[in-house]
C-alpha positions in Angstrom: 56.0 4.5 134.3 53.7 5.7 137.3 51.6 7.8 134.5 51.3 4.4 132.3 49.7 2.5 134.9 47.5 4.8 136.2 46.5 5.1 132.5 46.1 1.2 132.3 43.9 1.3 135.0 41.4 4.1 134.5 41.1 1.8 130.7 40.2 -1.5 133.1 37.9 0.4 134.7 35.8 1.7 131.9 36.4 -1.4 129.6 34.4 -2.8 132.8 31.6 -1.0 132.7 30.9 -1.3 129.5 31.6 -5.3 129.8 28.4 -4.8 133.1 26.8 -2.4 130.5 26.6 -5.3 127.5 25.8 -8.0 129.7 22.5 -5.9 131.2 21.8 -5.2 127.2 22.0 -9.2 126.1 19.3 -9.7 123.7 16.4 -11.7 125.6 13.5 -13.7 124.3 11.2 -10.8 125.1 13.1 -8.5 122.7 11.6 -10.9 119.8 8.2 -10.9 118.3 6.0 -12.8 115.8 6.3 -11.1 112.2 4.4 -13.6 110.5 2.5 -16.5 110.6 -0.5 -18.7 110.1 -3.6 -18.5 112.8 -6.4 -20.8 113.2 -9.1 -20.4 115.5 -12.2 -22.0 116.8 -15.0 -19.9 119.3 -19.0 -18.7 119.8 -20.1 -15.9 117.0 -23.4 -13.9 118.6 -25.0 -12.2 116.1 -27.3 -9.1 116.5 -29.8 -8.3 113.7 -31.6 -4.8 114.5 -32.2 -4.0 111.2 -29.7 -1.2 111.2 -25.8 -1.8 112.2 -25.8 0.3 115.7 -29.4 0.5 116.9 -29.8 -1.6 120.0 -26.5 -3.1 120.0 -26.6 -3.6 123.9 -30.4 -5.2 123.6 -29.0 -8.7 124.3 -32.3 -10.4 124.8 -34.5 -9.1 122.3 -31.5 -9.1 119.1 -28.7 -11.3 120.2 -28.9 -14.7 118.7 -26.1 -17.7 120.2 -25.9 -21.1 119.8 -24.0 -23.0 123.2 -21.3 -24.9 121.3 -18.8 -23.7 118.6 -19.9 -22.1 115.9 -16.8 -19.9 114.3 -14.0 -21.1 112.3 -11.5 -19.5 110.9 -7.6 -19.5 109.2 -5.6 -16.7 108.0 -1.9 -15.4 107.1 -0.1 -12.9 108.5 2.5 -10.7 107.1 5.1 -8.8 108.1 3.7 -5.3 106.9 1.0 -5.9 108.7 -1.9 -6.9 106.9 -3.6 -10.4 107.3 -6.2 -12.4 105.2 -8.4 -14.3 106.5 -11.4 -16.9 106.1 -14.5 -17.2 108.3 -17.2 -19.2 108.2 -20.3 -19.2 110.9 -23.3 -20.6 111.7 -26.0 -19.5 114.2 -29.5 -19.7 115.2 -31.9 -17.0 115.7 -34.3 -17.7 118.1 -38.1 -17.7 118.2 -39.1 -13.8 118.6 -36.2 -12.0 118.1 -35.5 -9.5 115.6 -34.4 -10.8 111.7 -34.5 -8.1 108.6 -36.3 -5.8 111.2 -39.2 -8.1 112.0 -39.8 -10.4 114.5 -39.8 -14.6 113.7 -42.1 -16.9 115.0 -40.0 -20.0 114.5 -36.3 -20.5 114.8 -34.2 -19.8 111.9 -30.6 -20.9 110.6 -27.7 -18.1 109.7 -24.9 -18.9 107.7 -22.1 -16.9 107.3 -19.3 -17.2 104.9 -16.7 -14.1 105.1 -12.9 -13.0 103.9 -11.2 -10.0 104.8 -8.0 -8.0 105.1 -6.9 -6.7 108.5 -4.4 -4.1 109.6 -2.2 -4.9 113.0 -2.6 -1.8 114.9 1.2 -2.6 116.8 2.4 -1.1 113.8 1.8 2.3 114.2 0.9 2.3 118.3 4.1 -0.1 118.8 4.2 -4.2 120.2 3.2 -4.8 123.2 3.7 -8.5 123.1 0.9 -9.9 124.9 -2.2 -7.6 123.5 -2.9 -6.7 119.5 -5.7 -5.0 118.6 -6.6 -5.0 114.3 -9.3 -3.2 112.1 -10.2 -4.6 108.8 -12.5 -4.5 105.9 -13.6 -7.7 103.9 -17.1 -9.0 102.0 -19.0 -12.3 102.3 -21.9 -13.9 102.0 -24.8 -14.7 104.6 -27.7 -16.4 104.4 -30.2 -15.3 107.5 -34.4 -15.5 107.4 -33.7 -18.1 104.3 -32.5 -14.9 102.2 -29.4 -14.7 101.0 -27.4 -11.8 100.6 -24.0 -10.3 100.3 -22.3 -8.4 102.7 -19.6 -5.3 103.2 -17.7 -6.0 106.2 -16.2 -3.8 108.7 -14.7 -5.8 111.8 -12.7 -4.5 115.4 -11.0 -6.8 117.5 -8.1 -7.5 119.5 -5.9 -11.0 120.0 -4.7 -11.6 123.7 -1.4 -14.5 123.4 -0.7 -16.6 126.4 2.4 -18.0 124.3 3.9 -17.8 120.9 1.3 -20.3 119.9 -1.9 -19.7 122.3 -4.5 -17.3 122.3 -7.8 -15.6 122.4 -9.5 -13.6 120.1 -12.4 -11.1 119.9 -13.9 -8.9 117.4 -16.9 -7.5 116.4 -18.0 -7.2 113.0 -20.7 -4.9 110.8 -22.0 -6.5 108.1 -24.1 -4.6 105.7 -26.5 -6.2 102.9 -24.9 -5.0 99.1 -28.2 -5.3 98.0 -31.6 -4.4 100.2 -33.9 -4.3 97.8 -35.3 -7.7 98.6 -35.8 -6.9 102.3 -32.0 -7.8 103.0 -31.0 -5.4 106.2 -27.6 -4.6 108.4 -26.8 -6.7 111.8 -23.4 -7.1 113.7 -21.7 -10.3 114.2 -19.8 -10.7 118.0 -17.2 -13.2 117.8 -14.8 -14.7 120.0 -12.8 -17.8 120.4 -9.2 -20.1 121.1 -6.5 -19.2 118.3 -3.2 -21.3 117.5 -0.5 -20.1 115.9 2.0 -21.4 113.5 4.2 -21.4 110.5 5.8 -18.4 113.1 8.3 -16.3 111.6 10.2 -13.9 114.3 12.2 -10.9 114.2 13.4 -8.2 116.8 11.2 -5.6 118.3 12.2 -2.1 118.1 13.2 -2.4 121.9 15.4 -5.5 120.2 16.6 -4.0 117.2 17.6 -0.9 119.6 19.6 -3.2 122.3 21.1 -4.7 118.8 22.4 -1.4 117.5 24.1 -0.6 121.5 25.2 -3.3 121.8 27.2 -2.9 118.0 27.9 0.2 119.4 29.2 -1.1 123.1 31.4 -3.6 121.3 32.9 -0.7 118.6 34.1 1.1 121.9 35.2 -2.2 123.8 37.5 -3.2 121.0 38.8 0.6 121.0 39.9 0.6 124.6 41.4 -2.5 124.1 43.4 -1.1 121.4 44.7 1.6 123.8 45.0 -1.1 126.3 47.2 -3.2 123.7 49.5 -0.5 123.4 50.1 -0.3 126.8 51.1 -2.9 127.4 53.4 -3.4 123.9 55.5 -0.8 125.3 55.7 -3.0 128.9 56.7 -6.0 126.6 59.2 -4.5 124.6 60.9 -3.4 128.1 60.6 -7.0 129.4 61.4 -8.8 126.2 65.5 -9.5 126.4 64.7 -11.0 129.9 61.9 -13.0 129.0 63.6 -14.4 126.2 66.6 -15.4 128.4 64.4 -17.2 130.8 62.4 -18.4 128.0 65.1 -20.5 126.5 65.4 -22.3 130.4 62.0 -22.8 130.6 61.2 -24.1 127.0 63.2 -27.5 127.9 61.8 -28.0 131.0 58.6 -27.4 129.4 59.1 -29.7 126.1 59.9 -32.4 128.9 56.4 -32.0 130.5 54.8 -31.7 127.5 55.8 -34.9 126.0 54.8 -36.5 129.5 51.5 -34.7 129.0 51.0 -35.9 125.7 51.3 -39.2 126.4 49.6 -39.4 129.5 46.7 -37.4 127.3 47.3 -39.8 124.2 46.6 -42.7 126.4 43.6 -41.3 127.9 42.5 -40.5 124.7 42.5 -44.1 123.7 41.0 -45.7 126.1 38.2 -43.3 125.9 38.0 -44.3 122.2 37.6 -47.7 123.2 34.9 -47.6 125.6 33.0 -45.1 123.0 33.4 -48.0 119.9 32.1 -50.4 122.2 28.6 -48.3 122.2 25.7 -48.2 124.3 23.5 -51.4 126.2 20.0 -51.4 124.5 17.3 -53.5 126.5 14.2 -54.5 124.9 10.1 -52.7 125.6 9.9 -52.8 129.4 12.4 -55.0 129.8 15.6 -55.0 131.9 17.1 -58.3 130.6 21.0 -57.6 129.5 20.8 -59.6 126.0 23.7 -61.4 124.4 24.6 -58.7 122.3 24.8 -56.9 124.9 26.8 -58.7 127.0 29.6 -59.1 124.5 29.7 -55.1 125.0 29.7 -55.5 128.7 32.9 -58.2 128.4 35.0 -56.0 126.5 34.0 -53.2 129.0 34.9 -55.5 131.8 38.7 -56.2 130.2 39.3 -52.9 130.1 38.4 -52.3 133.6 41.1 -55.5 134.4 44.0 -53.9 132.4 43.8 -50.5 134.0 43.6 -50.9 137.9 43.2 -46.9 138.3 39.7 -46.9 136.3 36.9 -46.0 137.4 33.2 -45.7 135.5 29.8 -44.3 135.7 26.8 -46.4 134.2 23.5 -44.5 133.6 20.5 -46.5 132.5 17.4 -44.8 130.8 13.9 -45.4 129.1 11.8 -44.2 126.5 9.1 -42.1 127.5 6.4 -44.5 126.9 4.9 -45.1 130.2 4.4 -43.2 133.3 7.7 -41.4 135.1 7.7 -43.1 138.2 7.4 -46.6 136.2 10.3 -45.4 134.0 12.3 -43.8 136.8 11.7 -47.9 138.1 12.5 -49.7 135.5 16.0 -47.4 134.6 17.2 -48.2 138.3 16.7 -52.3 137.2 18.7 -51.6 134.3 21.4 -49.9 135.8 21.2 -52.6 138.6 21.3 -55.1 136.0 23.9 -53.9 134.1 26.2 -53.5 136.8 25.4 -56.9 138.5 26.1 -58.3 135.2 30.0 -56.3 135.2 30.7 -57.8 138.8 30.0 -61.2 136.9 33.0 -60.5 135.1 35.1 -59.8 137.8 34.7 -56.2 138.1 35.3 -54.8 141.2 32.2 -53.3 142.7 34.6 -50.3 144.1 35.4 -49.2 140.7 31.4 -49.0 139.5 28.9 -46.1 140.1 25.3 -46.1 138.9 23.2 -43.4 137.9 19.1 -44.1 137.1 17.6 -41.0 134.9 14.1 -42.7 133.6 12.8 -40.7 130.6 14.6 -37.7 131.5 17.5 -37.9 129.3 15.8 -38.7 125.5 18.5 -38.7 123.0 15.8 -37.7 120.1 12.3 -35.9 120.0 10.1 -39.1 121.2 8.9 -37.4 124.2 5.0 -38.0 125.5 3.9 -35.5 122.9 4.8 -36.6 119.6 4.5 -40.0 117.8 7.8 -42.4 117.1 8.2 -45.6 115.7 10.3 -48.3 117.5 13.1 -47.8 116.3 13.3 -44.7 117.3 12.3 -45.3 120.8 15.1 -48.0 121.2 17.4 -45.4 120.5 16.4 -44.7 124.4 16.5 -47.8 125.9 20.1 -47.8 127.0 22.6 -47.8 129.5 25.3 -45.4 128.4 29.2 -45.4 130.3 30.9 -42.3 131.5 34.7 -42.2 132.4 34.8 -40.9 136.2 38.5 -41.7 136.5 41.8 -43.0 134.5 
């Protein structure tokens, strides 16, 4: 017997560890990444015209042309694999002496740009890193610069920095060489970089995730092992104890039937009234407004004869807004409904002891009409209540 429970207790002992173990391992929101998804983005485009793709690159005076308000747009898809497609269109100016199909303007010019192209997410072979992905990509297009028109083979580098799920910035630079230069068409590079959003997200598990997953598989395999042995244990125990249990059992299972049914009355009763008080419903109050209306007050006298027939019971009222307005107003005008609310109960004859109040504002919205996203009225009024909770029977 000495050997048994020495046995049970080296099992506690590493059934606990590995319980510490899986609870370190719990997969977190860091352990998830975005496999796919839709990005649009907005930003500047500087475009450098040398005539030839790397010559001059850094001369920012004499070959970079920007305009000083958004002048990039794009949307793409992303995929799973890897590979995105994407749409860009730009415009730009090139400035009075500076460099267009290797010869210098004399006027100001317009560029338009008009560009797809396939990209590859480097975090697929250098692994995520969450916060930073670099791409590379290929892709044609069509620009018109110096009033010529001409297409283009693209070749573009860049890197997206996310803030958030949704948020983040972008920069890339792309090479864009003329298909054709026979009508004086030449090479330049095209900077870009800009705000991109995020969305029609798809996530999945990293390969730190998908690793914690397979441990923790793993952690719970050996868990339910040990508790096997553990089981056995303590069958033999029970099979010992068994003949006594079963004696004291059968003195315990009358006394026990008798609280029970004492129980289950005093539960059944509870049960009901609680019932009651929840098919009576909510208080709604009209658009800044704290008035308790007639409908309402016919829930507030059935609310107030319960409180009469039970002399032990004790409520909670909570009042609450929609979000329209500012906090502090609604954190105001949900104290005047709970005030009212209650003022109208002690009408009734409600004792004032047996009434506690509770003002939350806009804090507590039963749907999704928060400050951010557009609701009709009838879906705000779904907020304007005063609710009841049961403190005591």
């Amino acid at each position: 017997m000495k050997k048994a429970k020495i046995f049970s207790l080296l099992l506690f002992l590493m059934v606990s560890s590995i319980a510490f173990a899986q609870d370190e391992l719990q997969i977190m929101a860091k352990d998830s990444i975005v496999q796919s998804s839709w990005i649009f983005g907005v930003g500047l485009n500087a475009v450098d015209d040398s005539g030839n793709v790397f010559d001059g690159i850094f001369n920012v005076g004499q070959e970079w042309n920007i305009v000083p308000y958004p002048s990039r747009v794009s949307i793409g898809r992303y995929f799973k694999s890897g590979l995105g497609l994407e749409a860009i269109g730009t415009y730009n100016q090139y400035k009075e002496g500076n460099i267009i199909d290797a010869k210098v303007i004399t006027e100001n010019v317009s560029y338009f740009g008009f560009d797809g192209r396939v990209t590859y997410d480097i975090n697929k072979i250098i692994g995520q890193t969450g916060w930073f992905d670099p791409y590379v990509g290929v892709g044609a297009g069509y620009t018109d610069a110096n009033n010529l028109g001409r297409g283009t083979y693209n070749a573009v580098v860049g890197f997206r920095t996310w803030f958030s799920d949704r948020w983040g910035l972008d920069f890339s630079s792309t090479g864009k060489w003329a298909m054709s230069q026979s009508d004086g068409a030449t090479n330049h590079i095209q900077h870009a970089a800009g705000v991109v959003y995020q969305f029609g997200i798809e996530k999945g598990l990293s390969k730190r995730g998908e690793e914690k997953l397979e441990l923790l598989a793993a952690i719970e395999k050996e868990k339910r092992r040990q508790n096997d042995s553990i089981n056995e244990v303590n069958r033999l125990k029970d099979e010992a104890l068994l003949a006594e249990r079963l004696k004291k059992q059968k003195e315990e299972d009358a006394l026990a039937a008798a609280e029970k049914a004492k129980v289950d009355a005093i539960n059944k009763r509870k049960s009901e009234i609680k019932s009651r008080i929840e098919n009576l419903g909510n208080v709604y109050f009209g658009l800044n407004s704290s008035v308790v209306s007639t409908s309402s007050k016919k829930i507030l006298d059935s609310l107030a004869q319960v409180l009469e027939e039970i002399p032990t019971f004790k409520l909670k009222i909570t009042s609450h807004t929609d979000s329209r307005g500012s906090s502090k107003y609604n954190d105001w005008l949900s104290q005047r409904r709970v005030d009212k609310t209650k003022a109208y109960m002690i009408s009734k004859g409600v004792s004032e002891d047996k009434l506690t109040t509770e003002a939350y504002g806009e804090s507590m919205l039963l749907n999704e009409c928060d400050d951010n996203t557009y609701c009709p009225e009838e879906k705000h009024a779904v907020n304007r209540r005063s609710e009841f909770v049961i403190l005591e029977f």
